[in-house]
N, C-alpha and C positions, 0 to 999 in steps of 0.2 A: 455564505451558504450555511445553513442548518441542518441538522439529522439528530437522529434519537438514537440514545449509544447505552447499553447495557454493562457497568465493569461488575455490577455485584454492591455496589456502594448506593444507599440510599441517598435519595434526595440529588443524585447525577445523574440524568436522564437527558440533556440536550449539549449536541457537540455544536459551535461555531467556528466555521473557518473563515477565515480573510484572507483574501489573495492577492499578489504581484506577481506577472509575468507579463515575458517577452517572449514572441513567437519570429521567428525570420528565415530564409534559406541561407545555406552555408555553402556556394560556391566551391570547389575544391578542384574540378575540372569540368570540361563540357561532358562529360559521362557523368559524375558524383558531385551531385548538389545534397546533400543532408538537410533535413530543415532540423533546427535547434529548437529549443522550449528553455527557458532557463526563467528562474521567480525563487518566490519566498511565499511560505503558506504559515499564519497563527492558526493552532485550533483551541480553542480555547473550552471549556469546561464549567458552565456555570453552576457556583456553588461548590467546588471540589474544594478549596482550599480551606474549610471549614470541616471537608468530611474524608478529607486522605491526608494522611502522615506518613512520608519514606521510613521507614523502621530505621534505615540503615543512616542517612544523613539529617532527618530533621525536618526538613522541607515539606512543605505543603502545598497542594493541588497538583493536578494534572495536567495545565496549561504547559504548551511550548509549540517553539517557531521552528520551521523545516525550511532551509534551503535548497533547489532543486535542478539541476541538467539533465538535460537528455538530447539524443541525436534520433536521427527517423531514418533510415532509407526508404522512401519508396519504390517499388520494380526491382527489388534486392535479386531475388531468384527467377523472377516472372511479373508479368505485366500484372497491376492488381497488390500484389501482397505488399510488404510492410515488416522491415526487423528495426527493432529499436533497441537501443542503452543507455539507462538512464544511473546517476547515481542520484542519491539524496543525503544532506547531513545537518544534525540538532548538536549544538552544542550542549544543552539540558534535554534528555528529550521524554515523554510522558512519563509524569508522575517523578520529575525531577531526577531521574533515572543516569542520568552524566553523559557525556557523548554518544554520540550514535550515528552509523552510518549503514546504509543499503543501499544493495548493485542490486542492477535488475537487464535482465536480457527477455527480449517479449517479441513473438512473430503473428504475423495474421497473413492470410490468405484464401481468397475465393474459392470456395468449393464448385468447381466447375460453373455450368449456368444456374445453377439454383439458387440463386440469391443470399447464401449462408455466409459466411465467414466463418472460419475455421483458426482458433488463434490458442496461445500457448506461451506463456512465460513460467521464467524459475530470479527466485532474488534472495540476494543472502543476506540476511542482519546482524548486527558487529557491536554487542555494547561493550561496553569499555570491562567488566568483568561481571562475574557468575550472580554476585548482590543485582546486579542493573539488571540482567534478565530474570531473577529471579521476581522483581518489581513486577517488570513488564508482563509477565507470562504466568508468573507463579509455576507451580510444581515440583521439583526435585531442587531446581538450581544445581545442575551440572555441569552447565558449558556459558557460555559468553554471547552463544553465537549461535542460528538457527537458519533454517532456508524454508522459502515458503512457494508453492510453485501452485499453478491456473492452469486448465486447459478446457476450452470450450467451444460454442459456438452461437454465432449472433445472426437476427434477421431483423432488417428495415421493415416496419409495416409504417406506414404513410407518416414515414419522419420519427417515429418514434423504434428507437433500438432495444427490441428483446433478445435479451443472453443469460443462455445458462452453463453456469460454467461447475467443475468439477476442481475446486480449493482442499490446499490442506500445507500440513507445515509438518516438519520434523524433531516436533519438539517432543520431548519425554513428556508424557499424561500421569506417569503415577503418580499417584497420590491426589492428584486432583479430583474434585468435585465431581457432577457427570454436567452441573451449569460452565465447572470450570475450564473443563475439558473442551465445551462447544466450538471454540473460536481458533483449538490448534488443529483437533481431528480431521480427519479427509470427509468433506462432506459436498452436499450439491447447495449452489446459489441462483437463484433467478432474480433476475433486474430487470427492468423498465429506466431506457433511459432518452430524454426530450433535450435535444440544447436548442437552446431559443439565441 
């Protein structure tokens, strides 16, 4: 899969991922079958290793591999809805940044019969010290560790899922740019999305 990714770095304009997973139910009892997700995702960065240098180790580009779980309930609270938790972890992870890990806890549920979905996550990110988030996020370099939370809502229009959701993270902005700023502030996102 490809997309066009913005870091401020010229001549890095396309992200590629590559993916491995396994999908299955997790039995537990006749009441709690969990379905599981579990893989390995590359994203890879074409051209970055010519045009990003870690300040702090040396290392060049942006490339790196994420491993990934998660569990599903569905009919958690009610017929319909949906809580999941998921972790994720990069031994290197963008921009050669050193270990990384994210928890993520994520709910969705039918808004009555109007065909909406109503959904809501919060997930926390773990690098390994203030240098590795200062990589990843730039700004002050205060903390290690930042949490980033969703809340929205989605509608089916004939197989194709539009959602707009209300993102933002908790990261310190001072001193950042107003381009810099764009991707931690609380702001609105609309998707269009088709799985074939």
């Amino acid at each position: 899969m490809g997309s066009s990714v913005d870091f401020n770095t010229p001549g890095v304009s396309t992200e590629t991922d590559i993916s491995l997973g396994y999908t299955n139910t997790l039995k537990l009892s006749d009441t709690l079958a969990p379905t599981y997700d579990v893989g390995v995702i590359h994203y890879g960065y074409i051209g970055s290793d010519s045009k990003f240098t870690n300040p702090y180790n040396g290392d060049t580009g942006f490339d790196f591999t994420e491993f990934y779980g998660k569990l599903t309930f569905a009919d958690s609270l009610f017929k319909g809805d949906a809580l999941s938790v998921g972790v994720s972890y990069s031994d290197d992870y963008w921009g050669h940044s050193d270990e990384f890990w994210y928890f993520n806890v994520g709910y969705s549920a039918p808004i009555a019969d109007t065909g909406f979905t109503g959904l809501a996550s919060v997930g926390y990110n773990k690098l390994k010290n203030k240098d590795s988030l200062l990589v990843v996020a730039g700004g002050p370099g205060e903390d290690d560790s930042y949490i980033d939370y969703k809340v929205g809502v989605n509608y089916n229009i004939l197989g194709i899922i539009a959602e707009l959701d209300v993102v933002g993270t908790d990261i310190s902005t001072s001193g950042m740019t107003d381009a810099g700023k764009k991707p931690y502030d609380t702001g609105l996102v609309f998707s269009l999305t088709k799985t074939f």
